[in-house]
LUMKEDO-406106 format. One record per atom (N, C-alpha, C): residue number from 1; chain; x negated, y negated, z. Coordinates in Angstrom, 1 decimal. Example, Ala and Ser with C-alpha at 12.3 -4.5 7.8 and 13.67 -1.06 7.14 Angstrom:
BEGIN
{pt 1 "A" {-13.2 5.7 7.8}},
{pt 1 "A" {-12.3 4.5 7.8}},
{pt 1 "A" {-13.2 3.3 7.8}},
{pt 2 "A" {-12.8 2.2 7.1}},
{pt 2 "A" {-13.7 1.1 7.1}},
{pt 2 "A" {-12.9 0.0 7.9}},
# end
This chain:
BEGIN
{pt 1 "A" {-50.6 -54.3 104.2}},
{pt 1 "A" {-51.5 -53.2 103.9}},
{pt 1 "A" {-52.4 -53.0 105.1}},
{pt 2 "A" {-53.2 -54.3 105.4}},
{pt 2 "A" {-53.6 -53.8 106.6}},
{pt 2 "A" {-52.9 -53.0 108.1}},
{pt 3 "A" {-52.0 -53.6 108.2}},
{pt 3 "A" {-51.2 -52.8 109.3}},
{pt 3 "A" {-51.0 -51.3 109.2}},
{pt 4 "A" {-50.6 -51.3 108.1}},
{pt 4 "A" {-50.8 -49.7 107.7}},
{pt 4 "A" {-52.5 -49.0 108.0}},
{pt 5 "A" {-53.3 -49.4 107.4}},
{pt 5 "A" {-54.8 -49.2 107.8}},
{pt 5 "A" {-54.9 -48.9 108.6}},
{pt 6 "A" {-54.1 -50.0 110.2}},
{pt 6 "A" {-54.7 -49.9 111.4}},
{pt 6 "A" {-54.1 -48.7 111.9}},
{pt 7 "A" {-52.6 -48.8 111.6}},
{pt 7 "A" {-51.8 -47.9 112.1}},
{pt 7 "A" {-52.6 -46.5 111.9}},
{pt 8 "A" {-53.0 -46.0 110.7}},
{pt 8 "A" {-53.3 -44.8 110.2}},
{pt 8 "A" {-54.7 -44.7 110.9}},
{pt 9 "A" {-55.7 -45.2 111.2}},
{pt 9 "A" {-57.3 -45.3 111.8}},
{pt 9 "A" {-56.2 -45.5 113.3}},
{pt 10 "A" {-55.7 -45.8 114.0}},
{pt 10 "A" {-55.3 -45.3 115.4}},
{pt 10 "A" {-55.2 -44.3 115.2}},
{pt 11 "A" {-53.6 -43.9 115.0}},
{pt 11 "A" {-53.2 -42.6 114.5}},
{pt 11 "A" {-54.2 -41.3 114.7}},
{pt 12 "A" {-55.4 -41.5 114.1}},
{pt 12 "A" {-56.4 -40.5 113.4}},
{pt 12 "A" {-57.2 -40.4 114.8}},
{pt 13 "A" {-57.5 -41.7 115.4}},
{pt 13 "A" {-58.3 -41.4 116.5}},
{pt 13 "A" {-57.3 -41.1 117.6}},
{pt 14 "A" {-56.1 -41.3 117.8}},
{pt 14 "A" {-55.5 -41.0 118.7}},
{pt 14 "A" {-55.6 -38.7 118.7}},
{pt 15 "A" {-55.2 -38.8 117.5}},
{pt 15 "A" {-54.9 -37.3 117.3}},
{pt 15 "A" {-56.3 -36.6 118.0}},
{pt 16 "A" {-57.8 -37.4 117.4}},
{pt 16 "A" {-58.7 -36.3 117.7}},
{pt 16 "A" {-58.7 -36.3 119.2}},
{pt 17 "A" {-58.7 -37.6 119.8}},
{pt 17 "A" {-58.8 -37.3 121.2}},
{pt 17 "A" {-57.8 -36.6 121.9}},
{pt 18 "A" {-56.4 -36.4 121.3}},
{pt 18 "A" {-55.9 -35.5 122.2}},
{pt 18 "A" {-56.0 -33.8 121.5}},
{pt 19 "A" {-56.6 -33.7 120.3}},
{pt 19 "A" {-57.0 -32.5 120.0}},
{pt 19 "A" {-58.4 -32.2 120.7}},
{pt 20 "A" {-59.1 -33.1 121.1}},
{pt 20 "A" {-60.5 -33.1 122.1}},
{pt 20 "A" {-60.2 -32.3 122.9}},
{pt 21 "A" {-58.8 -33.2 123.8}},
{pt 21 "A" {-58.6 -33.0 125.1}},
{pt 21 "A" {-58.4 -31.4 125.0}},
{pt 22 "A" {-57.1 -31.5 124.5}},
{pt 22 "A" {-56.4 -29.6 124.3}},
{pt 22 "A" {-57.3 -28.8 124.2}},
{pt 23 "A" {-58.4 -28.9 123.1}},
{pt 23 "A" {-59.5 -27.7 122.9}},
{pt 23 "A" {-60.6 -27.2 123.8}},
{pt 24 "A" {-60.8 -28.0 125.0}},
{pt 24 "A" {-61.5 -28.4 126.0}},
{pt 24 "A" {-60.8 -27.1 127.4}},
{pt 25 "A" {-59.6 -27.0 127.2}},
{pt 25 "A" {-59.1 -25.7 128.0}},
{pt 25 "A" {-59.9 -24.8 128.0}},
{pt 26 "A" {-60.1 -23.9 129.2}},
{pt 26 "A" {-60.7 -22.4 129.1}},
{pt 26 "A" {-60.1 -21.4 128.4}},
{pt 27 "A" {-58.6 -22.0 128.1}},
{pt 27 "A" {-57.5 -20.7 127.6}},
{pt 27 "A" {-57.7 -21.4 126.0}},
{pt 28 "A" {-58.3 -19.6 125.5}},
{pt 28 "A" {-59.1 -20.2 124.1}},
{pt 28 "A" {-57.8 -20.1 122.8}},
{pt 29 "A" {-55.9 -20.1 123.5}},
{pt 29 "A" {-55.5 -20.3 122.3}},
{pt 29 "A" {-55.3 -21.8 122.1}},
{pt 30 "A" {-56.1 -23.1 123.0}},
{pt 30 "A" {-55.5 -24.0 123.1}},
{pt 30 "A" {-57.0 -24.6 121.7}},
{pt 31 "A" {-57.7 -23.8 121.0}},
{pt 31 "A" {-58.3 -23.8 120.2}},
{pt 31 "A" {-58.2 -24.3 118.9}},
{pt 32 "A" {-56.4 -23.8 118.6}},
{pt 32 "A" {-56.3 -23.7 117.0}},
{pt 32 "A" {-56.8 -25.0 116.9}},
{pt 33 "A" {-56.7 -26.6 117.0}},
{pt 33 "A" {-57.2 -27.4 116.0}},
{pt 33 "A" {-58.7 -27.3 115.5}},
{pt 34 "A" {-59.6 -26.4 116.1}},
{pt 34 "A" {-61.0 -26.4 115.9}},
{pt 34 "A" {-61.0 -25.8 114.6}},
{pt 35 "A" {-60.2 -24.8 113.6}},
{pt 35 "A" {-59.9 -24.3 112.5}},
{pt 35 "A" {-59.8 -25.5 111.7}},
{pt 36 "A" {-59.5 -26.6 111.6}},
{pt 36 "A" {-59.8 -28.0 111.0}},
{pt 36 "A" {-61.3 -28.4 111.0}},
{pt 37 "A" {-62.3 -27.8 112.2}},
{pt 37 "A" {-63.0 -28.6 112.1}},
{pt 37 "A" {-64.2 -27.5 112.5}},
{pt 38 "A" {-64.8 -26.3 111.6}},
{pt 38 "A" {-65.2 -26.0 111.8}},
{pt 38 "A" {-67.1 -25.6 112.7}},
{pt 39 "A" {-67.3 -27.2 112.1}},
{pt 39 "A" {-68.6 -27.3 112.0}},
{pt 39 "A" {-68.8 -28.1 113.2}},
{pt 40 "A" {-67.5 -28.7 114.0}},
{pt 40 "A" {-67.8 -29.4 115.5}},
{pt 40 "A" {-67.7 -30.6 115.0}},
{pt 41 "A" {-67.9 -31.3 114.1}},
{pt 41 "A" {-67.9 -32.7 113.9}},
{pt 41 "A" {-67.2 -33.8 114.8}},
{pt 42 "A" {-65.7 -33.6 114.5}},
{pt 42 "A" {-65.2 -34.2 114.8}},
{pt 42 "A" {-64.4 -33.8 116.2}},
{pt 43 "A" {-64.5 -32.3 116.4}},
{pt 43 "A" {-63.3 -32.1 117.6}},
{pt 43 "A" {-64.8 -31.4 118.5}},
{pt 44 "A" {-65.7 -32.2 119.0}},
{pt 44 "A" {-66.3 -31.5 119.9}},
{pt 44 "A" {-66.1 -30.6 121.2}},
{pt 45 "A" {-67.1 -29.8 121.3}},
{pt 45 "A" {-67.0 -28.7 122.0}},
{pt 45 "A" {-67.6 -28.6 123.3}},
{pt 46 "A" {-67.7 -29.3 124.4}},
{pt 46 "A" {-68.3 -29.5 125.6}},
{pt 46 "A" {-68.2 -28.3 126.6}},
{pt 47 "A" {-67.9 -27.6 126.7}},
{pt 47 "A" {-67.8 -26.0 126.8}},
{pt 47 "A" {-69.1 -25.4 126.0}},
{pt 48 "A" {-69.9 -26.2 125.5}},
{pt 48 "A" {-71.3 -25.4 124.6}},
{pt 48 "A" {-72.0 -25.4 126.3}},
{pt 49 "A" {-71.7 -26.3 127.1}},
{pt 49 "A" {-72.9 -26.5 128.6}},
{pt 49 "A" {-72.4 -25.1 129.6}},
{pt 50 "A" {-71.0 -25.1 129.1}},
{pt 50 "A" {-70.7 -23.4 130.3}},
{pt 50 "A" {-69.6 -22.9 129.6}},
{pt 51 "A" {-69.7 -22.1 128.5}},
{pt 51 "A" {-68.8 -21.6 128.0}},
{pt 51 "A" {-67.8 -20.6 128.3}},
{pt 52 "A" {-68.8 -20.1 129.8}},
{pt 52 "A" {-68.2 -19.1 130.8}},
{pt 52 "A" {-68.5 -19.3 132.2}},
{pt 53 "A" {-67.5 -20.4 132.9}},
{pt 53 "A" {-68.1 -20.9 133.9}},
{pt 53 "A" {-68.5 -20.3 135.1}},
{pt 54 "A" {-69.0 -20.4 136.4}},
{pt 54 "A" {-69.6 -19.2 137.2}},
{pt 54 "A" {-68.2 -19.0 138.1}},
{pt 55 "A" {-68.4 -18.1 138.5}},
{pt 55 "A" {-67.0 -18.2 139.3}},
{pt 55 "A" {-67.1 -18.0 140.6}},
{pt 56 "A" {-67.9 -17.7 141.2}},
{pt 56 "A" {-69.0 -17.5 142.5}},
{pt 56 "A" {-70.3 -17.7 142.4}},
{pt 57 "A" {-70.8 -17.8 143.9}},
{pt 57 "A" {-71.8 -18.4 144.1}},
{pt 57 "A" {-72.9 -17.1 144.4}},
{pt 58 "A" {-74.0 -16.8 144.5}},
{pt 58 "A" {-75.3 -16.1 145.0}},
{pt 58 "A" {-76.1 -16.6 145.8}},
{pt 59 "A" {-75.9 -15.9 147.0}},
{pt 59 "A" {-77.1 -16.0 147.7}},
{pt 59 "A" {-78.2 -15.0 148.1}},
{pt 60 "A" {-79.4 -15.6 148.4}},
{pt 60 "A" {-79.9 -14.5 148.2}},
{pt 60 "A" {-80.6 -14.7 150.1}},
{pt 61 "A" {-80.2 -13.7 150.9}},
{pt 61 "A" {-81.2 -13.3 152.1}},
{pt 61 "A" {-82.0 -12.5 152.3}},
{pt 62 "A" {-82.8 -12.5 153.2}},
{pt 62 "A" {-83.6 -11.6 153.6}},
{pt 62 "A" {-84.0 -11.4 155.3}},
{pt 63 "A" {-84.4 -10.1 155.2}},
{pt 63 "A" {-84.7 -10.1 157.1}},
{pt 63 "A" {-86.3 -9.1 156.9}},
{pt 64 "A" {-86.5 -9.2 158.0}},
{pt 64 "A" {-88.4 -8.6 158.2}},
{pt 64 "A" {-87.8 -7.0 158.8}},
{pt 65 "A" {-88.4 -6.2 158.4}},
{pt 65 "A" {-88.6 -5.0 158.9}},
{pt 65 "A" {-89.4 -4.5 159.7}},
{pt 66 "A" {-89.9 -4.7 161.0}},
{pt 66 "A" {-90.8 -4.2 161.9}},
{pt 66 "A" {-90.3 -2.7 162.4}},
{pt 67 "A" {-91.7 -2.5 163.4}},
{pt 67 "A" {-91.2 -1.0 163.9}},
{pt 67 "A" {-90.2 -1.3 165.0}},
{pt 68 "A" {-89.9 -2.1 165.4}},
{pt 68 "A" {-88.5 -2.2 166.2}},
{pt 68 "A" {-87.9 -2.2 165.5}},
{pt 69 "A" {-87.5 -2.2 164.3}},
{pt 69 "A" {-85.9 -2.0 163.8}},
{pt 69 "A" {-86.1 -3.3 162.6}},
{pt 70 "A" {-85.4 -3.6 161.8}},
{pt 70 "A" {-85.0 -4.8 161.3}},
{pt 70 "A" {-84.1 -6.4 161.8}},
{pt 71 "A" {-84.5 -7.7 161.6}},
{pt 71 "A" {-84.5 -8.3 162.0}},
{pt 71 "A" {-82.6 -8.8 161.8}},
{pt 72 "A" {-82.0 -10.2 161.8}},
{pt 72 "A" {-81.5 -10.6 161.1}},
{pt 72 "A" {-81.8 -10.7 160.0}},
{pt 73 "A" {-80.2 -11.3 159.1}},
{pt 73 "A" {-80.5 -11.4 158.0}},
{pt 73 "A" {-80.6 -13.3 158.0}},
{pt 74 "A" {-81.3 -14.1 156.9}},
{pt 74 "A" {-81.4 -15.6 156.7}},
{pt 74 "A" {-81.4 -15.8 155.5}},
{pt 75 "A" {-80.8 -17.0 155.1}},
{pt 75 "A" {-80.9 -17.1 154.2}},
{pt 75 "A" {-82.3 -17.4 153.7}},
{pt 76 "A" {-82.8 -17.3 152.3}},
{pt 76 "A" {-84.0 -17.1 151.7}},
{pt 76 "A" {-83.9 -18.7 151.1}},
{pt 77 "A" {-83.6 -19.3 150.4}},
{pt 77 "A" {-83.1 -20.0 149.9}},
{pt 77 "A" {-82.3 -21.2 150.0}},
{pt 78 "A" {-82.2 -21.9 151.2}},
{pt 78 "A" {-81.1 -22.3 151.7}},
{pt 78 "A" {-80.8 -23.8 151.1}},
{pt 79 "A" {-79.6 -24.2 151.0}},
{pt 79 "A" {-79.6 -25.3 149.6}},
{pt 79 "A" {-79.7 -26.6 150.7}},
{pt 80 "A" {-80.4 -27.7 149.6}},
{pt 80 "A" {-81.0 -28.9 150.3}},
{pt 80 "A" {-79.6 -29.7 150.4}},
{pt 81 "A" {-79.6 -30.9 151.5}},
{pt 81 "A" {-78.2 -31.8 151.9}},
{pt 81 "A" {-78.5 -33.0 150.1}},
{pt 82 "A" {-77.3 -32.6 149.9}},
{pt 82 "A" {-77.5 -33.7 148.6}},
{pt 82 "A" {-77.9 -35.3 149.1}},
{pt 83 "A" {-78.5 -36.1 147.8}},
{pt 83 "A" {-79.3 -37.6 148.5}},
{pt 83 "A" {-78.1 -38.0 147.3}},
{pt 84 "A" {-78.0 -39.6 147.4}},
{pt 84 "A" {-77.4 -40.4 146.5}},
{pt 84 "A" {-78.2 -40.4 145.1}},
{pt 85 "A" {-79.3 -40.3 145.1}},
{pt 85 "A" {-80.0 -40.5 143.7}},
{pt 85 "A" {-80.5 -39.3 143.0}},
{pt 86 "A" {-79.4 -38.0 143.8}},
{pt 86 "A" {-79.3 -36.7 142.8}},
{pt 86 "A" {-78.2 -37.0 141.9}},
{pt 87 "A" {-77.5 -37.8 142.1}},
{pt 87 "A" {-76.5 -38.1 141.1}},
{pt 87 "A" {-77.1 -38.4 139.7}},
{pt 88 "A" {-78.3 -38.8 139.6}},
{pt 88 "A" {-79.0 -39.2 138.1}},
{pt 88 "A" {-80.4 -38.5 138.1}},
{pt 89 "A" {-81.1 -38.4 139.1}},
{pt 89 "A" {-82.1 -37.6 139.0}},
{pt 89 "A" {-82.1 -36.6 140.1}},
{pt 90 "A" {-82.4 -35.0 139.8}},
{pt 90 "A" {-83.0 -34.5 140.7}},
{pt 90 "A" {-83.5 -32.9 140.2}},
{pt 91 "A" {-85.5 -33.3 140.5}},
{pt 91 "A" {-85.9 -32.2 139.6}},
{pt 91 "A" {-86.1 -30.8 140.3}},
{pt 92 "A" {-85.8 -31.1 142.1}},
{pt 92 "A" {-85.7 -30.1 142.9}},
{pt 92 "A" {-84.8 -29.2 142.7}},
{pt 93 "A" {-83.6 -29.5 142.2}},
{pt 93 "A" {-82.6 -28.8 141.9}},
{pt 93 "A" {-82.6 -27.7 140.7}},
{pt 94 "A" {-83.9 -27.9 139.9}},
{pt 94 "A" {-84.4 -26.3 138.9}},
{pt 94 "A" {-84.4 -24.8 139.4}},
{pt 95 "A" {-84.9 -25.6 140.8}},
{pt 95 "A" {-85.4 -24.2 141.4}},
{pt 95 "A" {-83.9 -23.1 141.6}},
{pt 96 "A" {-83.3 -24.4 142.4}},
{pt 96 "A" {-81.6 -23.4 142.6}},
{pt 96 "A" {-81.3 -22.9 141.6}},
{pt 97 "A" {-81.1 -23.9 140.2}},
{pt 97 "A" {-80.5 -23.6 138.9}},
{pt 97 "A" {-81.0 -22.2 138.5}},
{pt 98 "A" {-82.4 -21.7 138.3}},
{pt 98 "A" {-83.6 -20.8 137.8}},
{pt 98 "A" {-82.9 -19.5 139.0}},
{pt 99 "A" {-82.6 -19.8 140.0}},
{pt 99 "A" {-82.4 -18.7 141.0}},
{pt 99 "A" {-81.0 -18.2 140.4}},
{pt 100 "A" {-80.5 -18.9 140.6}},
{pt 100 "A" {-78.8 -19.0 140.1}},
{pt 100 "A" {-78.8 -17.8 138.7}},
{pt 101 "A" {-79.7 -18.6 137.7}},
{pt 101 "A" {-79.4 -17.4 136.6}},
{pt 101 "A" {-79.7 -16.4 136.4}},
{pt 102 "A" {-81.1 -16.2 137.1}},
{pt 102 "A" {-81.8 -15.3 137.5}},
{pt 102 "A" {-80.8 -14.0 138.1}},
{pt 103 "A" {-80.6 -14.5 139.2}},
{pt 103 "A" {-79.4 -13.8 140.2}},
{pt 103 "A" {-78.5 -13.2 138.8}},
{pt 104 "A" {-77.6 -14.0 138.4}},
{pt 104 "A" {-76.8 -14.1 137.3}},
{pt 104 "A" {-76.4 -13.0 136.1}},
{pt 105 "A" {-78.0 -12.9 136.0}},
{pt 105 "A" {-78.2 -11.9 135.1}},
{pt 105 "A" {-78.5 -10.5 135.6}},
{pt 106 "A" {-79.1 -10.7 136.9}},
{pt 106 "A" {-79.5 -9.4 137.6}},
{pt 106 "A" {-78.0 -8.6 138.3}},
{pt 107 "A" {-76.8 -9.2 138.1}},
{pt 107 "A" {-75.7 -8.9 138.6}},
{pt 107 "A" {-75.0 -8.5 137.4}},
{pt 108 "A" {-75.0 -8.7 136.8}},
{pt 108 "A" {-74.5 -8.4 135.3}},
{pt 108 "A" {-75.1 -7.0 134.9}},
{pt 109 "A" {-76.4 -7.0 135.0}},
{pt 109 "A" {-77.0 -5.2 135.1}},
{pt 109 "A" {-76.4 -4.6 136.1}},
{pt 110 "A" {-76.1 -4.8 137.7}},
{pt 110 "A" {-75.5 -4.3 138.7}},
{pt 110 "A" {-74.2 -3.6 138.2}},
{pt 111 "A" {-73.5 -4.4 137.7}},
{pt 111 "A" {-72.4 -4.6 137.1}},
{pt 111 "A" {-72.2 -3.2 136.2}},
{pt 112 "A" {-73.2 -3.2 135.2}},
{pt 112 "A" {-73.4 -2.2 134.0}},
{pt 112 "A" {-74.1 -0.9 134.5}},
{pt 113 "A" {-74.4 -1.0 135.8}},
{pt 113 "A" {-74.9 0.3 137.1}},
{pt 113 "A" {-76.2 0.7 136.2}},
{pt 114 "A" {-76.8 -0.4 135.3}},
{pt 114 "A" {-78.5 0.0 134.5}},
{pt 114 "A" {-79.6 0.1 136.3}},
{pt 115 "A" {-80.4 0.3 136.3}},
{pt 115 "A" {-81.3 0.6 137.2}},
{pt 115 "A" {-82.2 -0.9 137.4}},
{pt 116 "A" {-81.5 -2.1 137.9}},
{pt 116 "A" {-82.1 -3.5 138.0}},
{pt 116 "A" {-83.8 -3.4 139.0}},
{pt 117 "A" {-84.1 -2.4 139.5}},
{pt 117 "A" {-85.3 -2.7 139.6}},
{pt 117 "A" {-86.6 -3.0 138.4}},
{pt 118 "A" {-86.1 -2.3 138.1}},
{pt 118 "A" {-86.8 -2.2 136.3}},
{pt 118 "A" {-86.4 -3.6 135.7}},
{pt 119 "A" {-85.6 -4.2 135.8}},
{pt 119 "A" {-85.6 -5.6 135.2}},
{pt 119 "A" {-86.4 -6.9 135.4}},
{pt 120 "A" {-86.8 -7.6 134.4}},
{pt 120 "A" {-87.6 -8.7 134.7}},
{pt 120 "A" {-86.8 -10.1 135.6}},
{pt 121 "A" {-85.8 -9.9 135.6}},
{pt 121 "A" {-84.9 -10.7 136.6}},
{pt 121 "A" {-85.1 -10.2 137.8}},
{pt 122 "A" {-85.2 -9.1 138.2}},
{pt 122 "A" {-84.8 -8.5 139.5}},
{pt 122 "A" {-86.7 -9.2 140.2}},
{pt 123 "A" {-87.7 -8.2 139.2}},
{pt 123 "A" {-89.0 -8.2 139.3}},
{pt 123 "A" {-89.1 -10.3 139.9}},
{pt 124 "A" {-88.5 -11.2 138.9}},
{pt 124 "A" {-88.9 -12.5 139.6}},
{pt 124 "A" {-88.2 -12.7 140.8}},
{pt 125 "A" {-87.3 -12.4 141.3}},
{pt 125 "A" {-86.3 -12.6 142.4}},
{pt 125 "A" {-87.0 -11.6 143.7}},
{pt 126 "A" {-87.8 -10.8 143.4}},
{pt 126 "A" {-88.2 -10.6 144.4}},
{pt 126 "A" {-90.0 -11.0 144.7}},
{pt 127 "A" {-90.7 -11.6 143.6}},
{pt 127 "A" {-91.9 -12.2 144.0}},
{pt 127 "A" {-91.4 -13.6 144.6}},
{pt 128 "A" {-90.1 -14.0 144.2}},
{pt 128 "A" {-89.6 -15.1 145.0}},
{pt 128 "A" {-89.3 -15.2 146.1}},
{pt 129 "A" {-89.2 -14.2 146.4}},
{pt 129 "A" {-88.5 -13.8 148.0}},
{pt 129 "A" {-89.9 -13.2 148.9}},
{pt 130 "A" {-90.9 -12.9 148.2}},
{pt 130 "A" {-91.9 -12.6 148.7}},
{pt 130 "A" {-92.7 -13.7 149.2}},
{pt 131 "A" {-92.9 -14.6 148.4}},
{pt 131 "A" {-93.5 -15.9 148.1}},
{pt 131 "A" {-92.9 -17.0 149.5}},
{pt 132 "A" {-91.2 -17.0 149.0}},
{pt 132 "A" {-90.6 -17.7 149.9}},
{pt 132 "A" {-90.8 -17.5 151.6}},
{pt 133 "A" {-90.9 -16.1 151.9}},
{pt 133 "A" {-91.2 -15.2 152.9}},
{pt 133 "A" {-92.4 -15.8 153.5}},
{pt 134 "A" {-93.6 -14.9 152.6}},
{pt 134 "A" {-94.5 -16.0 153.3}},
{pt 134 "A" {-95.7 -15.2 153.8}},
{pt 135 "A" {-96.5 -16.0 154.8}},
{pt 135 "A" {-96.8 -15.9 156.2}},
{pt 135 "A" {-96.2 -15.6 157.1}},
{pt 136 "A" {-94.7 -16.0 157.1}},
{pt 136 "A" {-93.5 -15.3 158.1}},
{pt 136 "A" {-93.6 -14.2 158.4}},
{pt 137 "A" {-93.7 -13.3 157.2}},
{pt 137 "A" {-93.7 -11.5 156.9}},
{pt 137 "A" {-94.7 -11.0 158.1}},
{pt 138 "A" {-96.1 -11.4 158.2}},
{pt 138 "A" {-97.0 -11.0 158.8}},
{pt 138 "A" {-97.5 -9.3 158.5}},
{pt 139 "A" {-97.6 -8.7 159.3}},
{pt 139 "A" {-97.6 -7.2 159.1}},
{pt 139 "A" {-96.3 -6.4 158.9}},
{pt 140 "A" {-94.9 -7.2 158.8}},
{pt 140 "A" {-94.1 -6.9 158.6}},
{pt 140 "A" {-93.4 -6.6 157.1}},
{pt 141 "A" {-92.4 -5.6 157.0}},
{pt 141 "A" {-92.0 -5.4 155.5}},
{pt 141 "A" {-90.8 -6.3 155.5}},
{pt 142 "A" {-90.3 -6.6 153.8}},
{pt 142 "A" {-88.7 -7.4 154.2}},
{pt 142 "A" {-88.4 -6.5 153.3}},
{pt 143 "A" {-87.0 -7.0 153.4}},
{pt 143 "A" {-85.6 -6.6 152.8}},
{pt 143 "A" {-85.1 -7.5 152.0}},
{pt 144 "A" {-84.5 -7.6 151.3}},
{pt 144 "A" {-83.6 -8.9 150.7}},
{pt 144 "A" {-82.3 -8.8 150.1}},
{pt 145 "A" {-81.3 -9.4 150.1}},
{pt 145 "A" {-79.7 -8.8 149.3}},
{pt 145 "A" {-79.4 -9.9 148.5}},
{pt 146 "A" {-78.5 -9.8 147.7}},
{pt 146 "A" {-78.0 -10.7 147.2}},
{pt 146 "A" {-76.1 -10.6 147.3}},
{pt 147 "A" {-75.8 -11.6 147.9}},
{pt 147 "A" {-74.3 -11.7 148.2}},
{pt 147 "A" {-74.3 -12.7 147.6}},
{pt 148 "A" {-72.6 -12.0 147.2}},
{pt 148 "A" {-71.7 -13.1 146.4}},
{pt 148 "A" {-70.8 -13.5 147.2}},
{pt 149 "A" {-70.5 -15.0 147.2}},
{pt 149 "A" {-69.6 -15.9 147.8}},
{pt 149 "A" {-68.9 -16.4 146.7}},
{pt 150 "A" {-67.6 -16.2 147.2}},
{pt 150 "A" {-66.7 -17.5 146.4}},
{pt 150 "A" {-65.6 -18.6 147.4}},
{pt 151 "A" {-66.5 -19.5 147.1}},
{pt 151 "A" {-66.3 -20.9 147.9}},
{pt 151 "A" {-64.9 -21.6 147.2}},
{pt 152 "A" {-64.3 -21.4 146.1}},
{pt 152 "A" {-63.5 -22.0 146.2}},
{pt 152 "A" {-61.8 -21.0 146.8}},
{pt 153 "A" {-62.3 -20.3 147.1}},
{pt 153 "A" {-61.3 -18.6 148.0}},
{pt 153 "A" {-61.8 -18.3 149.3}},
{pt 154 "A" {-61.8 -19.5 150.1}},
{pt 154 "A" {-61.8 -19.1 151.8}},
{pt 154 "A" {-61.4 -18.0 152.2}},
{pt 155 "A" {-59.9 -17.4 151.5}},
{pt 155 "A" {-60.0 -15.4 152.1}},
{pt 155 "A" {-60.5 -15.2 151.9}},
{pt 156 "A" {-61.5 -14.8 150.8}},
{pt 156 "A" {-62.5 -14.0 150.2}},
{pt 156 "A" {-63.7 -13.9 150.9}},
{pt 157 "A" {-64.2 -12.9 151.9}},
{pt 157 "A" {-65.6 -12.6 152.4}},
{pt 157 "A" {-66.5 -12.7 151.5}},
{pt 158 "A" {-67.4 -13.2 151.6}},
{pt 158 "A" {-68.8 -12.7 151.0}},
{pt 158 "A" {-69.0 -11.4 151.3}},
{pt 159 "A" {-69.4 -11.0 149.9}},
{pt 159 "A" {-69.8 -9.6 149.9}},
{pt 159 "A" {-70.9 -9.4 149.0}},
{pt 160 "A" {-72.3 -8.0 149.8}},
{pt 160 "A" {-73.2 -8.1 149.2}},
{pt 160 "A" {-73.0 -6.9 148.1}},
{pt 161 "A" {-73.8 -7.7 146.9}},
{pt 161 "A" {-73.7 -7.1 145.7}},
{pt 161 "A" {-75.2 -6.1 145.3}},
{pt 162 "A" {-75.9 -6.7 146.2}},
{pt 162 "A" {-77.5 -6.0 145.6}},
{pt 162 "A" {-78.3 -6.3 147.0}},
{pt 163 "A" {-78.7 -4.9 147.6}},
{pt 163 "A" {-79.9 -5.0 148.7}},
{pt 163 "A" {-81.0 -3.4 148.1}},
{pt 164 "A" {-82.1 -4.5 148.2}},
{pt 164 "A" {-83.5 -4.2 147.8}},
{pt 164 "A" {-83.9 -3.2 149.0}},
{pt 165 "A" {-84.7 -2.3 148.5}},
{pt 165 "A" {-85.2 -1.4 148.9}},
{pt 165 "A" {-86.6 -2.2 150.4}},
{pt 166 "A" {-86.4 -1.6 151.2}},
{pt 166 "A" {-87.5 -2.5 151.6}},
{pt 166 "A" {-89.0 -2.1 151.2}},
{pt 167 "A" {-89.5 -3.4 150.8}},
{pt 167 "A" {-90.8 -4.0 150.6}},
{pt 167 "A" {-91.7 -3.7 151.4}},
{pt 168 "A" {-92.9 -3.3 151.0}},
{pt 168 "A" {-94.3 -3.3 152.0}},
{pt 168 "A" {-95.0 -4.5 151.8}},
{pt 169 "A" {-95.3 -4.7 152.8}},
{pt 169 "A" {-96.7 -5.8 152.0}},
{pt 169 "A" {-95.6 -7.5 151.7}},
{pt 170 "A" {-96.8 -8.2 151.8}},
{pt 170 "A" {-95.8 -9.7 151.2}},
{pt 170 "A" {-96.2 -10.3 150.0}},
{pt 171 "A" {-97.7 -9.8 149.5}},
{pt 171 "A" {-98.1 -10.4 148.5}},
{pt 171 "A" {-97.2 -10.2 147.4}},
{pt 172 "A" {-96.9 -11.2 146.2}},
{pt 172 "A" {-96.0 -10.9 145.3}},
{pt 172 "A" {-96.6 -10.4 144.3}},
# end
């Protein structure tokens, strides 16, 4: 009787873990066992952290506008060299995260051709870029874009998706 026990308690956990595994795909017919379990219990759902993963990157540049013309473009934002002990902590890394969605969301209006000046995404992305700017700015105006990169598609140029009107002034 016990053997049977064990047999059937493997069995049961063998199944969830490979119904784990399966449901865990992006391709959402690999789903059906979740119909057993509707409440998550048992066939968790780890796709709750990116249910829609990003599929490119944002960056966000900017260049100064003087009466000679406009400067280059730089990046605004430029990401820090990873340390070994971001592996478990690292609180610097909000800031990218916060830009990231920000961006994120302000592309998704781009997307929908709504008028993203008017948005409160757009509005913090650019006191960011103001802020970031600086003292740099001096009596000068900037500019800022936001290009999309996709890093894991080396053909694929970056291409910009959103350039701001230029700015007067640097206070945000």
């Amino acid at each position: 009787m016990t053997r049977v026990l064990i047999w059937v308690v493997r069995s049961a956990v063998g199944l969830v873990l490979v119904a784990t595994a399966f449901s865990q795909n992006p391709i959402r017919s690999f789903d059906r066992p979740r119909k057993y379990d509707p409440l998550g219990v048992i066939i968790p759902n780890w796709r709750f952290f990116a249910p829609v993963p990003a599929t490119a990157d944002y960056h966000v540049l900017h260049r100064m506008v003087t009466d000679e013309g406009p400067t280059e473009w730089q990046e605004t934002f430029p990401l820090s060299h990873r340390r070994a002990r971001q592996a478990t902590w690292a609180p610097e890394r909000r800031r990218d995260k916060s830009l990231f969605d920000v961006t994120a969301e302000i592309m998704s209006d781009v997307e929908g051709r709504s008028d993203v000046s008017r948005q409160v995404g757009y509005r913090l992305l650019e006191a960011a870029v103001r802020r970031a700017v600086g003292s740099r700015a001096h009596d000068s105006s900037i500019q800022f874009a936001v290009v999309e990169a996709r890093g894991g598609e080396p053909s694929a140029a970056p291409r910009p998706v959103l350039i701001s009107p230029v700015l007067k002034g640097t206070a945000p």
